[in-house]
C-alpha positions in Angstrom: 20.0 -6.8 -18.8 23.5 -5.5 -19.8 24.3 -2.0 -20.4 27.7 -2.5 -21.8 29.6 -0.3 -24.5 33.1 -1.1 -26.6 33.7 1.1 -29.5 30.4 1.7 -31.7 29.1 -1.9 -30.2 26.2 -0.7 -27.7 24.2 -3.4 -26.2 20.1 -3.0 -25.9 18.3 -3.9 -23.3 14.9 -5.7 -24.7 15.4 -4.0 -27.8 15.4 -0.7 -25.7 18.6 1.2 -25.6 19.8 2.2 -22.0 23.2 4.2 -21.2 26.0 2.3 -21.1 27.8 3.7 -18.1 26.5 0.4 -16.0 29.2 -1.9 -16.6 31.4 0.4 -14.4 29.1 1.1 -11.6 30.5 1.6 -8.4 28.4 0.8 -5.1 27.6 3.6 -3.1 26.2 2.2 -0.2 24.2 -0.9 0.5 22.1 -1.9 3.7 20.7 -5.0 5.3 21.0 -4.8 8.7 22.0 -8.2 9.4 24.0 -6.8 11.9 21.3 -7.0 14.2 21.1 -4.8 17.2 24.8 -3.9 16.9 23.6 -2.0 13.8 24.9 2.0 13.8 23.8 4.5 11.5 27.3 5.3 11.1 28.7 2.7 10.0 27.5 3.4 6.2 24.8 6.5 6.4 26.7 10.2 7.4 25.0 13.9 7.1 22.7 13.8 9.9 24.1 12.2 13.1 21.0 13.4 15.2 19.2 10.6 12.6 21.3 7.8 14.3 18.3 7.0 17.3 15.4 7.0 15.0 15.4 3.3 13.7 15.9 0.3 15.8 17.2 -2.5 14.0 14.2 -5.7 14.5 14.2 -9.3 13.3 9.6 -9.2 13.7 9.4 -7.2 10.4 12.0 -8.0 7.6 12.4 -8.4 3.6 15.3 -11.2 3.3 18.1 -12.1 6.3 16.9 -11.5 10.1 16.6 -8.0 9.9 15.0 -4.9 8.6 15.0 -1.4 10.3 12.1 -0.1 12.2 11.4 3.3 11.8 10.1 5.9 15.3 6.9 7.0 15.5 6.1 10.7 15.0 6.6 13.0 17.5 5.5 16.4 19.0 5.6 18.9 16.8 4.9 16.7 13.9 7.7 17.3 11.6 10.3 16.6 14.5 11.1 12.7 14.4 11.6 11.5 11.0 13.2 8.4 10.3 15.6 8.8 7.1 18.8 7.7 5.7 21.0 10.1 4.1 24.0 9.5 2.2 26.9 11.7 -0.3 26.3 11.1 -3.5 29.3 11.6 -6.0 29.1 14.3 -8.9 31.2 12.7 -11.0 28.8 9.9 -11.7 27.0 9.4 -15.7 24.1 8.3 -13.5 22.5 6.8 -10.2 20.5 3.8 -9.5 18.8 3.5 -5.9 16.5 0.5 -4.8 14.8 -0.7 -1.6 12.5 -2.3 0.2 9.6 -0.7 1.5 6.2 -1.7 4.1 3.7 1.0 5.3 2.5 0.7 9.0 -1.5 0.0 8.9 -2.2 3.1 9.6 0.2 5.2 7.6 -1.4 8.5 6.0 -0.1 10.9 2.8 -0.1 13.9 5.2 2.7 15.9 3.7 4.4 12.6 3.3 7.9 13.0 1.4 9.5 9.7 0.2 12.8 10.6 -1.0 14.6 13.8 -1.9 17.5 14.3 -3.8 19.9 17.3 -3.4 21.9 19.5 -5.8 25.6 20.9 -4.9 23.6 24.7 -5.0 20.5 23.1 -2.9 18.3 24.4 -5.8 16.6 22.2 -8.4 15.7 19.3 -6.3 13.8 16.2 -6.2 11.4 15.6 -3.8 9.1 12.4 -4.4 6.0 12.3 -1.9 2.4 12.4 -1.9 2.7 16.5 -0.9 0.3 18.5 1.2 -2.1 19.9 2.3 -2.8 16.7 4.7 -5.9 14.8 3.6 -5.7 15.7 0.2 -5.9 12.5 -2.0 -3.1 12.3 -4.7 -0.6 9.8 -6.1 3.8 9.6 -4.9 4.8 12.5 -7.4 8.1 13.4 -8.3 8.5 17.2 -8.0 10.8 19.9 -8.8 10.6 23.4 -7.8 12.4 24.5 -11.0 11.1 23.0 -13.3 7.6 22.0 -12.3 8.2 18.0 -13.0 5.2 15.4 -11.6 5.1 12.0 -11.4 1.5 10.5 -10.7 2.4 7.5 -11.4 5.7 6.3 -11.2 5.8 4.7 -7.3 2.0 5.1 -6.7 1.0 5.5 -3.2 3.6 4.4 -0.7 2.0 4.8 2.4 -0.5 1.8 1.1 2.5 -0.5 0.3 1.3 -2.4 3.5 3.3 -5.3 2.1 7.2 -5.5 1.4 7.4 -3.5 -2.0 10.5 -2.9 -4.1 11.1 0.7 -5.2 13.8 1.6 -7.6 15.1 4.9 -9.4 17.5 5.5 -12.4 18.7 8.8 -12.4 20.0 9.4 -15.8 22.2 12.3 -16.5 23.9 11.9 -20.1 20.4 11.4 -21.3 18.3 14.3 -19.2 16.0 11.2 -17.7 14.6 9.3 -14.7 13.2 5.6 -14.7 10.8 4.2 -12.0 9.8 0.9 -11.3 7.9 -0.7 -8.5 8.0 -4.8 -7.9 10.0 -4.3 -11.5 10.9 -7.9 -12.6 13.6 -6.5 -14.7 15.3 -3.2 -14.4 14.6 -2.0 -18.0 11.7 0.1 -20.1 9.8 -2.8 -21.1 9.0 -4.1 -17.8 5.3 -3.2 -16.8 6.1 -0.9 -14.0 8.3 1.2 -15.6 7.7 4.8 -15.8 10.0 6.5 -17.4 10.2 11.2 -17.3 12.1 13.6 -19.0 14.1 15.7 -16.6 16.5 18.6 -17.5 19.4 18.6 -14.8 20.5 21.4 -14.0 22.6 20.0 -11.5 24.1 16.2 -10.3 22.8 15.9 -6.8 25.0 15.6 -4.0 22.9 13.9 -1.6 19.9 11.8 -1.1 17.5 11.0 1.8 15.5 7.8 2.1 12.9 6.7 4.1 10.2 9.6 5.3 11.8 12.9 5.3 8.5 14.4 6.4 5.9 12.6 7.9 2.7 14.5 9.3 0.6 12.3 11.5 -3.0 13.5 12.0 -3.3 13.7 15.6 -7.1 12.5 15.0 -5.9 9.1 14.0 -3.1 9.1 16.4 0.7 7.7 16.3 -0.3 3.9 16.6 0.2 2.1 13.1 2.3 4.9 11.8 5.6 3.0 11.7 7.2 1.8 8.7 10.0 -1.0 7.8 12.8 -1.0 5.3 15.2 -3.2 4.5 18.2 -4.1 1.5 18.7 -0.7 0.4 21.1 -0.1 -2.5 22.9 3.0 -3.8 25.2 2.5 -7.4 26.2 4.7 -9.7 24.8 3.1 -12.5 22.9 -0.1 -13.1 25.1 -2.5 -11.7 26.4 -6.3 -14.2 24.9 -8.2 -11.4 21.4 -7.2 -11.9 21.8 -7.8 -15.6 20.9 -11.2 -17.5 22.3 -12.3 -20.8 19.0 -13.4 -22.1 18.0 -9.8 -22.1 20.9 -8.2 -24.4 21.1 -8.1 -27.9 24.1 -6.7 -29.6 23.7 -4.3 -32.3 26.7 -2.2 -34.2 
């Protein structure tokens, strides 16, 4: 995949035309934990320093390396002990890519579950992606945004079933008023079967984003047990980095 531009040359991706602010992506943050149990949230995640003692860092449950983080079970009240990375985002960014890696405890539930949110400089226009609330409700991981109204049914289905390691990604796309999704994508482009991709009027570039459960609402009639959740290789960029790209999947057109 290559999302270069020079001039009036744009390359397409798959005969699909993408932005072509990727070439000059810069990483935001990215997170394995090979670290091991010298891991600190610190080290690369800031905003919520309270956030630091709700993971421990495990080598039982893991995506590549020796280690993935573990997330804390829920606690008393309910909304009290989530387990979420947060991290700056910069404003000056043509776009945002995110992707990780993702596995639901046995016995996870869509009780108000909130996946990721995304925050704008004003705190208004957000998006929130979860499977929403009132608990028991059945619904699909939607996208939401309280000012416009925006759902996803689709996009990243149901995490809280993704009982094996799944891949989630997002491309947040501002000079084009867009967001992709794909989920276990073999390419990072429109034409690969996972993609889903939404119209999205930004009012705002968001300043912050929050992975992992930002809400999780255990019902206390199935208890805590089973409730925990693993992620591992998390990567911010501002743009969809070369290194994900293949030649065999450009095609230069003037």
């Amino acid at each position: 995949m290559s999302l270069k531009s020079c001039g009036s040359i744009v390359l397409v991706i798959a005969g699909l035309l993408l932005p072509p602010a990727a070439p000059g992506a810069d990483l935001i943050v990215r997170e394995d934990f090979e670290e091991g149990p010298s891991w600190r949230y610190a080290s690369r995640w800031n905003m919520e320093q309270y956030l630091s003692d709700r993971w421990t860092i495990v080598s039982t449950e893991k995506h590549g390396g020796s280690y993935a983080a573990e997330s804390k079970q829920p606690g008393d009240p309910s909304w009290v002990a989530d387990s979420v990375f947060c991290k700056t985002l910069p404003t000056d960014a043509d776009a945002i890519f995110i992707r990780f890696w993702y596995k639901a405890g046995p016995k996870q539930n869509n009780c108000g579950f909130q996946f990721m949110r995304l925050t704008a400089v004003s705190g208004s226009d957000e998006i929130e992606i979860g499977n929403g609330h009132p608990c028991g409700r059945t619904s699909k991981c939607h996208c939401y945004s309280p000012e416009q109204s925006v759902q996803v049914r689709n996009g990243w289905k149901d995490p809280t079933r993704a009982t094996e390691w799944t891949e989630f990604a997002v491309y947040i796309d501002y000079a084009q008023n867009r967001m992709i999704y794909w989920r276990n994508p073999k390419k990072y482009t429109k034409r690969d079967r996972s993609a889903v991709e939404v119209s999205f009027k930004f009012g705002k570039k968001y300043n912050r984003v929050i992975l992992g459960a930002y809400y999780k609402n255990w019902k206390p009639a199935a208890g805590r047990d089973g409730w925990t959740f693993w992620m591992d290789d998390i990567e911010v960029w501002s743009g969809i980095p070369e290194s994900l790209e293949g030649p065999e999947d450009s095609e230069q057109k003037g």
